[in-house]
C-alpha positions as CSV (number, residue, x, y, z in Angstrom):
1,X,8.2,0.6,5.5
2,X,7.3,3.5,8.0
3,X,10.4,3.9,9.9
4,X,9.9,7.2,11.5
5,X,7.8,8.2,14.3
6,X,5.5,11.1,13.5
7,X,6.0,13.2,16.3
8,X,9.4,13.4,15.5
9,X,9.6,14.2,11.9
10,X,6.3,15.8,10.4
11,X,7.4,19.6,10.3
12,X,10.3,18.0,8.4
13,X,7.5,17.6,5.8
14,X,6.2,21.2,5.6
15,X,10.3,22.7,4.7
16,X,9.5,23.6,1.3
17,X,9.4,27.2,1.0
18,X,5.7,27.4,-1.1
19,X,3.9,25.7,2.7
20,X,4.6,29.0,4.2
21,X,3.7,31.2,1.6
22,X,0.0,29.0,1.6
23,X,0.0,29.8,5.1
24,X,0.9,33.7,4.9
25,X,-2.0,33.8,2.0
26,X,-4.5,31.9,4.2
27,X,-3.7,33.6,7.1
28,X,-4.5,36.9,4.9
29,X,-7.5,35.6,3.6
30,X,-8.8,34.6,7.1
31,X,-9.5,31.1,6.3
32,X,-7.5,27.5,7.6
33,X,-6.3,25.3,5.9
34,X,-4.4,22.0,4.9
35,X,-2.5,19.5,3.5
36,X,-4.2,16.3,3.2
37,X,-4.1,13.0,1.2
38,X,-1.1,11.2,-0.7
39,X,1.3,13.8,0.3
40,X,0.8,12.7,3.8
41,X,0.6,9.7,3.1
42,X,3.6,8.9,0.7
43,X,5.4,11.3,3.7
44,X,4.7,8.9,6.4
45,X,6.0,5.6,4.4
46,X,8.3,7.5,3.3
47,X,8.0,7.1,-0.5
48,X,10.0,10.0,-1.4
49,X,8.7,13.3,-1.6
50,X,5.7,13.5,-3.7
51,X,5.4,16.3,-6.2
52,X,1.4,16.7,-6.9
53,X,0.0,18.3,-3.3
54,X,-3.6,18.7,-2.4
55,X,-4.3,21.8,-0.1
56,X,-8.1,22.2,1.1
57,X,-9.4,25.4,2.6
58,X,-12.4,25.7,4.9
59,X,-13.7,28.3,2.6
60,X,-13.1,29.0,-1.3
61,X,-10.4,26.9,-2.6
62,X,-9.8,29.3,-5.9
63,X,-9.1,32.1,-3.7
64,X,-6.6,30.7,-2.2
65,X,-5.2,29.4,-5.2
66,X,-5.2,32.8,-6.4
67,X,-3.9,34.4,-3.5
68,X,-1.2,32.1,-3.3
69,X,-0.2,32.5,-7.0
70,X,0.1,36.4,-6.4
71,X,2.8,35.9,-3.7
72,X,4.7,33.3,-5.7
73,X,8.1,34.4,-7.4
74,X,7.3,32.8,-11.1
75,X,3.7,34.1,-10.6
76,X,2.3,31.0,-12.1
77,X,-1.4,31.1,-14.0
78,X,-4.0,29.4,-12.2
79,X,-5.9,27.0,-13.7
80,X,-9.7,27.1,-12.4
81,X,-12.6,24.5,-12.2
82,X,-15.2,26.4,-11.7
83,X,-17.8,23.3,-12.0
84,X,-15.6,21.3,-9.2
85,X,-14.8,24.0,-6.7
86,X,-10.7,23.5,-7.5
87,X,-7.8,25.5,-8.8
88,X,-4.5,24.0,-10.2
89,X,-0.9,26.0,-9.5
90,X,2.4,24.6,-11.2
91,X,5.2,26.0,-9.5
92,X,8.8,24.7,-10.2
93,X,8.2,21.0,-9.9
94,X,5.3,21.0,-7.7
95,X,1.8,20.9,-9.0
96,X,-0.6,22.3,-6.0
97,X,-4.0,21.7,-6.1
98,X,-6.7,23.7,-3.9
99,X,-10.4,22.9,-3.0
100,X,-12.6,24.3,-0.5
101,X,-13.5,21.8,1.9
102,X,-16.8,20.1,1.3
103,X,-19.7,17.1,2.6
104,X,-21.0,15.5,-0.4
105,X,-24.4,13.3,-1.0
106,X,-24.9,11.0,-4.0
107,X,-27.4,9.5,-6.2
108,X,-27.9,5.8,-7.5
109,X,-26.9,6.6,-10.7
110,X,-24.2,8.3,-11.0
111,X,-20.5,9.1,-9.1
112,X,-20.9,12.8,-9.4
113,X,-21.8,14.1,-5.6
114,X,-23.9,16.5,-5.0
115,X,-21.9,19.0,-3.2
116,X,-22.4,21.4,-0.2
117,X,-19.2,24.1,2.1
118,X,-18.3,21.9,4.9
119,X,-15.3,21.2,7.9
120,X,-12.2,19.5,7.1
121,X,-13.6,17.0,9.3
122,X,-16.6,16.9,6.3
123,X,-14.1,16.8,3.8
124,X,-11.4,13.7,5.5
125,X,-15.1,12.1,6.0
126,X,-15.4,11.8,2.3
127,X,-11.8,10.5,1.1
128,X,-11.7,6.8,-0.1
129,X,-9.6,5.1,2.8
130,X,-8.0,6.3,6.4
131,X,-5.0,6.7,4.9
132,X,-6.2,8.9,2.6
133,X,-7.6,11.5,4.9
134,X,-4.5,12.5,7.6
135,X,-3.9,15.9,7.1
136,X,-1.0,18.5,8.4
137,X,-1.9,21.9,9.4
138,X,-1.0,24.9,7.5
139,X,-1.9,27.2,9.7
140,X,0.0,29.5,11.8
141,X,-1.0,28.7,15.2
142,X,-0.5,24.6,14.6
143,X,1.9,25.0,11.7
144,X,2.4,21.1,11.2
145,X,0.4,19.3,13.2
146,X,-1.3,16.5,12.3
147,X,-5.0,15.5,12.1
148,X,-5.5,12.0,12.2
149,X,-9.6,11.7,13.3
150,X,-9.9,8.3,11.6
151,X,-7.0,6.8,13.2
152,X,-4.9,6.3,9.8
153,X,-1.5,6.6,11.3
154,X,-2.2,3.2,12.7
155,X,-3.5,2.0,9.5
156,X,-0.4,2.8,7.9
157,X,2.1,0.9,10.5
158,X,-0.8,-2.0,10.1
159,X,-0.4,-1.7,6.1
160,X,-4.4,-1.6,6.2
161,X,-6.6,-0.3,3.8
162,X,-10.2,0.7,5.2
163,X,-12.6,3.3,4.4
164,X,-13.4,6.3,7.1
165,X,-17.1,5.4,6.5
166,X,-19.1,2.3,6.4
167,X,-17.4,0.3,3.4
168,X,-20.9,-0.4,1.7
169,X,-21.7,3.6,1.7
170,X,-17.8,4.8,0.2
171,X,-18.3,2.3,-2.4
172,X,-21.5,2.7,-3.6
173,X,-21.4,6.3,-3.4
174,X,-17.8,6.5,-5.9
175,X,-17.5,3.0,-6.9
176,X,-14.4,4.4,-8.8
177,X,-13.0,3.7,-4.9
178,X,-13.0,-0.4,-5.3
179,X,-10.5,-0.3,-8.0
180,X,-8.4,2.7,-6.3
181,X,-8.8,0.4,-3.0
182,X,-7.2,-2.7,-5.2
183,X,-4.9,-0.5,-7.1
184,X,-3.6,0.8,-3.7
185,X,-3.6,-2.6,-2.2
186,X,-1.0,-3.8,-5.4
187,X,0.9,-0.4,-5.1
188,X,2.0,-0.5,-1.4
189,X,1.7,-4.2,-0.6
190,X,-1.4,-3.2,1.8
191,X,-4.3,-5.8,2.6
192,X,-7.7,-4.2,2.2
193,X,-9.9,-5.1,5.3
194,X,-12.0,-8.0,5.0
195,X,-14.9,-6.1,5.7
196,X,-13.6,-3.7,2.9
197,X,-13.3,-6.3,0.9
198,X,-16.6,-8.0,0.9
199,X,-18.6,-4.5,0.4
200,X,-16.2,-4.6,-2.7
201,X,-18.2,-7.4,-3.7
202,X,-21.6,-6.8,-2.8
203,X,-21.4,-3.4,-4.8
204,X,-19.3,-4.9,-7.9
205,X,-22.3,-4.1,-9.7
206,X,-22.2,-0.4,-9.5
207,X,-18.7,0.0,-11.4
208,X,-20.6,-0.3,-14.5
209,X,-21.6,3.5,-13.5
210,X,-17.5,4.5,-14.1
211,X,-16.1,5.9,-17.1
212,X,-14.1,3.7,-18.8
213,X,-11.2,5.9,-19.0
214,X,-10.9,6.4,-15.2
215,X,-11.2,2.5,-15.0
216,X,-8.7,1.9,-17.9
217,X,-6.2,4.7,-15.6
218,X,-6.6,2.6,-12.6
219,X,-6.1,-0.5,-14.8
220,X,-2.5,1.0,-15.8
221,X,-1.4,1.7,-12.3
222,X,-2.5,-1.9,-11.7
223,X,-0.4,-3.1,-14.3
224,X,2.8,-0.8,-13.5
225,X,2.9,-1.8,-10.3
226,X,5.9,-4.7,-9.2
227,X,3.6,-8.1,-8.9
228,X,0.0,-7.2,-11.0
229,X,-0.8,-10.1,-10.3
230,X,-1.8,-9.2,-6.5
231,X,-4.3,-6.3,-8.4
232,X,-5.4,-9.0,-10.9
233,X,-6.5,-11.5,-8.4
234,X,-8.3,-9.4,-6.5
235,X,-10.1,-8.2,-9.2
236,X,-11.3,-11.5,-9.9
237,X,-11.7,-12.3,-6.4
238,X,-14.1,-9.8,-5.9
239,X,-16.2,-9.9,-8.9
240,X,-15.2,-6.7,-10.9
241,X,-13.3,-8.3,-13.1
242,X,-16.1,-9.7,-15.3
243,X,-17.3,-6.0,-15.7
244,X,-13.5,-4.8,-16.6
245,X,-11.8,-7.6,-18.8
246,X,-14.2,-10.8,-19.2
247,X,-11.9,-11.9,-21.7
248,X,-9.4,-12.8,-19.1
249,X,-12.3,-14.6,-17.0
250,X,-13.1,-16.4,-20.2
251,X,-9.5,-18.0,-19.4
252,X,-10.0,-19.7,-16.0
253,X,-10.5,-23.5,-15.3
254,X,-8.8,-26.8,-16.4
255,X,-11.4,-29.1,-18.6
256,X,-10.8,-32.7,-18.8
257,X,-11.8,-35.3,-21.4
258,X,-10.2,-38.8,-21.0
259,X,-7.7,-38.2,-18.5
260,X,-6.4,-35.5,-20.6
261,X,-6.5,-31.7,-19.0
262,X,-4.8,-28.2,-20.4
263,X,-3.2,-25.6,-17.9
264,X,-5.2,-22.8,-16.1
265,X,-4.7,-20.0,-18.4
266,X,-6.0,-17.2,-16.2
267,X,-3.3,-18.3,-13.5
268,X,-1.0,-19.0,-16.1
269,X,-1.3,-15.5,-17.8
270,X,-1.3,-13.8,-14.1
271,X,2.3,-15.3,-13.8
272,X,3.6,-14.3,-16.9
273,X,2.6,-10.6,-16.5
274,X,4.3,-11.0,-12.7
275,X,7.7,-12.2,-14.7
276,X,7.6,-9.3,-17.2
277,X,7.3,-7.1,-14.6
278,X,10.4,-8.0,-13.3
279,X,12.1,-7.8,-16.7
280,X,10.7,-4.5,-18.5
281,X,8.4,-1.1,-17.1
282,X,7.3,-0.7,-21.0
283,X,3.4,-0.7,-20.0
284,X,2.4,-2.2,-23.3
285,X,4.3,-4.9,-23.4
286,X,2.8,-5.4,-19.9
287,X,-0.4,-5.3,-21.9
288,X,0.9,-7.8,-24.3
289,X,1.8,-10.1,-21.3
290,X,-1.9,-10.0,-19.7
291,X,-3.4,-10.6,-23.4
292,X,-1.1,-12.7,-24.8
293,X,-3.1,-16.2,-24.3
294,X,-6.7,-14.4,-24.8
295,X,-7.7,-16.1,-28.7
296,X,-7.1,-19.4,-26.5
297,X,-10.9,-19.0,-24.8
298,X,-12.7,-19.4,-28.2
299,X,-10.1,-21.6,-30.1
300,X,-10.1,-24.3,-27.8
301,X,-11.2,-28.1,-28.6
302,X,-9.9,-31.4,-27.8
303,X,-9.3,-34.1,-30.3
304,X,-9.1,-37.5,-29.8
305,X,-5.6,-38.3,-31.3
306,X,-4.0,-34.1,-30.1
307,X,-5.8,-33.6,-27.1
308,X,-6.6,-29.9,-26.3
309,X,-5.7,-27.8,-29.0
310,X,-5.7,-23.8,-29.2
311,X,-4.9,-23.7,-33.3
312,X,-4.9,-19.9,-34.4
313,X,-5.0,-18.5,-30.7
314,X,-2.6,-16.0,-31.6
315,X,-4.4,-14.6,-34.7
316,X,-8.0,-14.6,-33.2
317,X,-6.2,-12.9,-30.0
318,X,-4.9,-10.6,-32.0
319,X,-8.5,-9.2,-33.4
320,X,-9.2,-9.4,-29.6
321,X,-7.0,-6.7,-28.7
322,X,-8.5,-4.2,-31.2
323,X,-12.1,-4.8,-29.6
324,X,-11.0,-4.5,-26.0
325,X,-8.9,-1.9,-26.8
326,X,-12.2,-0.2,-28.5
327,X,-14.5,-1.3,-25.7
328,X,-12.3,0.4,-22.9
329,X,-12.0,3.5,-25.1
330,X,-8.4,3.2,-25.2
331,X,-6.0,4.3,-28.4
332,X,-6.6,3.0,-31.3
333,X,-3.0,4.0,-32.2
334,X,0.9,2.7,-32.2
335,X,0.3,1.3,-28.9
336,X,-2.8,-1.0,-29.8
337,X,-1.0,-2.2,-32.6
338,X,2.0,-3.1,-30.5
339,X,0.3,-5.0,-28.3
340,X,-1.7,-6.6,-31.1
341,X,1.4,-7.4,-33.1
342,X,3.2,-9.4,-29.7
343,X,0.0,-11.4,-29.0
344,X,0.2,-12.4,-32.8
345,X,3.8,-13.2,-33.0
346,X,3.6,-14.4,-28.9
347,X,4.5,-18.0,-30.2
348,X,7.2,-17.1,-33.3
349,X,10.0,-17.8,-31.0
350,X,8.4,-20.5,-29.1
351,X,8.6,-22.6,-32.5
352,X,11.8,-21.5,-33.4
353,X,13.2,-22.3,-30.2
354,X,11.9,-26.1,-30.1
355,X,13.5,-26.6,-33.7
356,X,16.7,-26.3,-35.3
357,X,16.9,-22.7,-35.7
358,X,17.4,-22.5,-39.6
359,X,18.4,-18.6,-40.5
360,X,15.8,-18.4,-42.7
361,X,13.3,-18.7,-39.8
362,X,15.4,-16.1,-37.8
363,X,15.4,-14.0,-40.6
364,X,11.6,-14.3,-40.9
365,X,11.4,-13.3,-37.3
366,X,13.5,-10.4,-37.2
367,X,11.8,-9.0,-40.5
368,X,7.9,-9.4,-39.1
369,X,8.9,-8.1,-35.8
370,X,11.3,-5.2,-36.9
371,X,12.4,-3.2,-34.0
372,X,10.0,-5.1,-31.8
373,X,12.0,-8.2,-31.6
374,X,13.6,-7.7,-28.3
375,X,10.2,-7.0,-27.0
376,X,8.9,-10.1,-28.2
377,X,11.9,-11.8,-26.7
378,X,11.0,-10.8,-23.4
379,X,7.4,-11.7,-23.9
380,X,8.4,-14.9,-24.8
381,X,10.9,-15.8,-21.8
382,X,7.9,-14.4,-19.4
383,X,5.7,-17.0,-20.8
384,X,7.8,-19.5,-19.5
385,X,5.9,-20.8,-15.9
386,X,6.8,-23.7,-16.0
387,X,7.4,-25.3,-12.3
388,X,10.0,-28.2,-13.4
389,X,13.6,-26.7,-12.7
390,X,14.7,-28.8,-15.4
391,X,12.2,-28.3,-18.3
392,X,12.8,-24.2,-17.1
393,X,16.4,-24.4,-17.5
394,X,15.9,-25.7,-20.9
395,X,13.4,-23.2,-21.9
396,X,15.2,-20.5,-21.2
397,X,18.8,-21.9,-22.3
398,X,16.7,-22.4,-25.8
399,X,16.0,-18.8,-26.0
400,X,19.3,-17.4,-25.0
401,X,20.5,-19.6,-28.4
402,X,17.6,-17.8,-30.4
403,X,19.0,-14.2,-29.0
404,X,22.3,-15.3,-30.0
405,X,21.3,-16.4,-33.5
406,X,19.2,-13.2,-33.8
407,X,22.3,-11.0,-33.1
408,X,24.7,-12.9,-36.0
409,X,21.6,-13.0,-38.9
410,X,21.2,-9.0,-38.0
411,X,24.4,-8.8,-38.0
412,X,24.6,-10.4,-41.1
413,X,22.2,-9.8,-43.1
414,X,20.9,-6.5,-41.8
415,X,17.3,-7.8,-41.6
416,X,16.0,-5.5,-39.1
417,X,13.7,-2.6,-40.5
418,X,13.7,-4.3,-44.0
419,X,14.4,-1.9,-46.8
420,X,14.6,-3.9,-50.4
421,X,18.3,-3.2,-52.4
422,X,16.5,-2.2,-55.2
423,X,13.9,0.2,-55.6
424,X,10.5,0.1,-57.4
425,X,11.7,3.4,-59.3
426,X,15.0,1.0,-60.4
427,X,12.9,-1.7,-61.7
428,X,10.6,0.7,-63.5
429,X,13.8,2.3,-65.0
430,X,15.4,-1.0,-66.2
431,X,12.2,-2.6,-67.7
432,X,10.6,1.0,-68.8
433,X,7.9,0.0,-66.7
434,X,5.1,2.2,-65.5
435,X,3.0,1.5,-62.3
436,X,2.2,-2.3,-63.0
437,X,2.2,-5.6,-60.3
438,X,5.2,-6.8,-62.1
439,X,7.1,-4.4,-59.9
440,X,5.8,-5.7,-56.9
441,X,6.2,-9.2,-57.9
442,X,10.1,-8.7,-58.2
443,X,10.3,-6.9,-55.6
444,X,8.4,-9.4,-53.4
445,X,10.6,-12.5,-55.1
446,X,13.5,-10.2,-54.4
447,X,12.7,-10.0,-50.8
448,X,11.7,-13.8,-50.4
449,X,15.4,-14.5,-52.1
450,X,17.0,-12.6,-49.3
451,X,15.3,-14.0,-46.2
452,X,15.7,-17.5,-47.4
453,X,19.3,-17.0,-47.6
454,X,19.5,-17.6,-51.7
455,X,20.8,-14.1,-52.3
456,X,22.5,-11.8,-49.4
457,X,21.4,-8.6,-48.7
458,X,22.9,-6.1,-51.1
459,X,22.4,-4.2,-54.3
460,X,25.1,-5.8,-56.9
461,X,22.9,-9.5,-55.8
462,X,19.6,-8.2,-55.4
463,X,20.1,-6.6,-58.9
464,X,21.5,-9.9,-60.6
465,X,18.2,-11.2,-59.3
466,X,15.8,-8.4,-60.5
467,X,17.3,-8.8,-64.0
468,X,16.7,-13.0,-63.8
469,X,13.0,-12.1,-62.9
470,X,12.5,-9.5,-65.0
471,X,13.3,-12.5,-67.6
472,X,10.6,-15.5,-66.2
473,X,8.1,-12.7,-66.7
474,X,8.6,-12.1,-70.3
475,X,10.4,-8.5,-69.6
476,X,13.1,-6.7,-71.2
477,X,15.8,-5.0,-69.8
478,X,16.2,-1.4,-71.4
479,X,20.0,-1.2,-70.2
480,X,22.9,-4.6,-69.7
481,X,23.5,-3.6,-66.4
């Protein structure tokens, strides 16, 4: 919440040594210039103090930047962008970033402007939302003052989001700017204006235009945010969704067929990510939330005798995640596999908790997951949405019995990152074996003997064992023991 008043506290803003040394090198270089955007901003509502500041100069951003840099003490490098008109300092912690202050014009198809010198009141003209463009003064003669010329400051106490110019003409000129507006919307709990948020929809069309990397970027901050759900919505409320994540979309409505209906899973899943939110930061396991119910779209059917059914939601949402995953350009790495690996496993637990937990079904559980098991834990207690205090209480009181049984089997049986008592190079040895899927056989039987509890988790056992299947398939032991 803004709690100060402007007037009273915006030099406070400019104390860091490096504003006066922009303002020495401006002054020197004859041109003015500013601090404008989300260091103003974040200022105001007092978000801390940010670290990434954007300084434009009514004349060549780089030779500021330059200028600047020479009167540092570290004497950082400057990074230049020639093609964009910017220059990049890092200085301590502080990242500064300088343009040269600019009116832009734009063509139908495509978010790059083309771009032309212009005033700083061309340049706050161009920023995405009011709150965006407040600027403070850098220069010597109003050191600190601010400039406000789209009333932003009131905005801000209003929590409002609106564009400087006509809504329809910021959007369809960067349509990158409907998902910042949404993203900004989730971030700081503002409500974009409904005239705002009807251009959104008229120009949903034009996001198809955005790289899907700068969409995927806005997608995370979405995501990291405390309540997605508030990004999500609106997403779907004004049309863009469809264009970003369809498999989601695929999710929403309840079908009925003789009286009987399923849940809402696009609602449903929207909760879930909300609850894991408050439980973990790890972005792909946020990932994992939003995707876990996605196989459910194309798996669902109703029988006569079971009702709806989703059978094999979790495997065919698991291939899912690899072609979204591909589709949005994002890695095809660790992370993908993650989140593939919770949305297949998203209902191990589940099962386990509404039967006798046997430790052979623990076991199972810990092994597949590995050092994921406490992630899928958490995935699994966010899934639970369910509105009965009663049926909730039992839900999660199931769980905390699963946790518990998962901490005495691991602590047990050492389950957890798997490795077999005896190696393939030991079996080899004792049978004088070379390469040959007998070894994989006892080592697989081996394995199988331990999770089911027939044999515990050690050599001297696992060994007794090797020698007793070595035998059923007809091989010799070179050595007694």
């Amino acid at each position: 919440m803004m709690k100060k008043t402007l007037q009273q506290d915006h030099k406070e803003a400019l104390k860091d040594p490096v504003f006066k040394i922009v303002s020495g090198a401006a002054a020197e270089l004859g041109v003015d210039c500013y601090v404008i955007g989300g260091f103003v901003r974040d200022f105001i509502l007092e978000r801390g103090t940010p670290k990434d500041i954007d300084i434009v100069a009514v004349g060549s951003g780089i030779d500021l930047a330059k200028k600047v840099a020479s009167k540092l003490p570290d004497k950082p490098k400057v990074s230049v962008f020639k093609n964009f008109g910017t220059a990049m300092i890092k200085t301590g912690d502080v990242e500064l970033e300088f343009v040269g202050a600019r009116k832009e014009s734009y063509q139908n198809d495509s978010r790059k402007p083309v771009v032309e010198n212009g005033t700083l009141e061309d340049d706050q003209k161009r920023r995405d939302f009011t709150i965006n463009a407040l600027a403070f003064s850098l220069n010597e003669k109003d050191f600190g003052r601010l400039l406000d010329p789209f009333d932003g400051l009131n905005d801000l106490k209003n929590r409002l989001l609106r564009t400087p110019l006509e809504p329809n003409i910021t959007y369809s000129d960067d349509p990158l700017r409907m998902m910042r507006a949404i993203r900004f919307a989730t971030q700081l709990g503002f409500t974009i204006k409904m005239e705002s948020l009807q251009a959104i929809t008229e120009n949903k069309e034009r996001i198809k235009i955005i790289s899907k990397e700068r969409i995927v970027d806005e997608l995370h901050k979405i995501l990291a945010s405390e309540r997605p759900s508030v990004g999500l919505s609106l997403l779907h409320k004004t049309g863009l969704l469809p264009y970003i994540l369809p498999e989601l979309v695929a999710l929403q409505g309840i079908d009925e067929i003789e009286g009987q209906r399923h849940k809402d899973n696009f609602w449903h899943t929207l909760e879930v990510v909300d609850n894991i939110a408050r439980a973990t930061d790890n972005l792909w396991l946020r990932w994992a939330a939003l995707l876990h119910d996605i196989g459910k779209a194309p798996t669902k059917k109703f029988h006569k005798k079971l009702g709806w059914t989703f059978h094999g939601h979790e495997f065919v949402g698991a291939k899912m995640v690899y072609k979204l995953f591909k589709r949005l350009r994002m890695p095809l790495n660790d992370k993908m596999k993650f989140v593939q690996k919770m949305v297949l496993m998203s209902s191990r637990p589940i099962a386990i908790s509404e039967a006798h937990a046997t430790d052979s079904a623990v076991r199972r559980l810990v092994f597949d997951a590995g050092d994921h098991i406490d992630d899928l834990m958490t995935l699994c207690e966010a899934d639970i949405t369910t509105k009965n205090p009663k049926k909730q209480k039992k839900y999660k009181n199931n769980f905390k019995l699963v946790r518990q049984k998962i901490k005495e089997v691991e602590e047990r049986d050492h389950i957890r990152n798997f490795q077999p008592p005896v190696s393939g190079e030991e079996i080899m040895q004792v049978f004088d074996l070379k390469p040959s899927k007998e070894i994989g056989i006892i080592k697989d039987a081996i394995k199988e003997a331990i999770l089911e509890g027939d044999i515990p988790n050690e050599h001297k056992a696992a060994k007794e064992f090797m020698f007793k299947k070595g035998k059923e398939l007809g091989l010799t032991a070179q050595k007694p023991n």
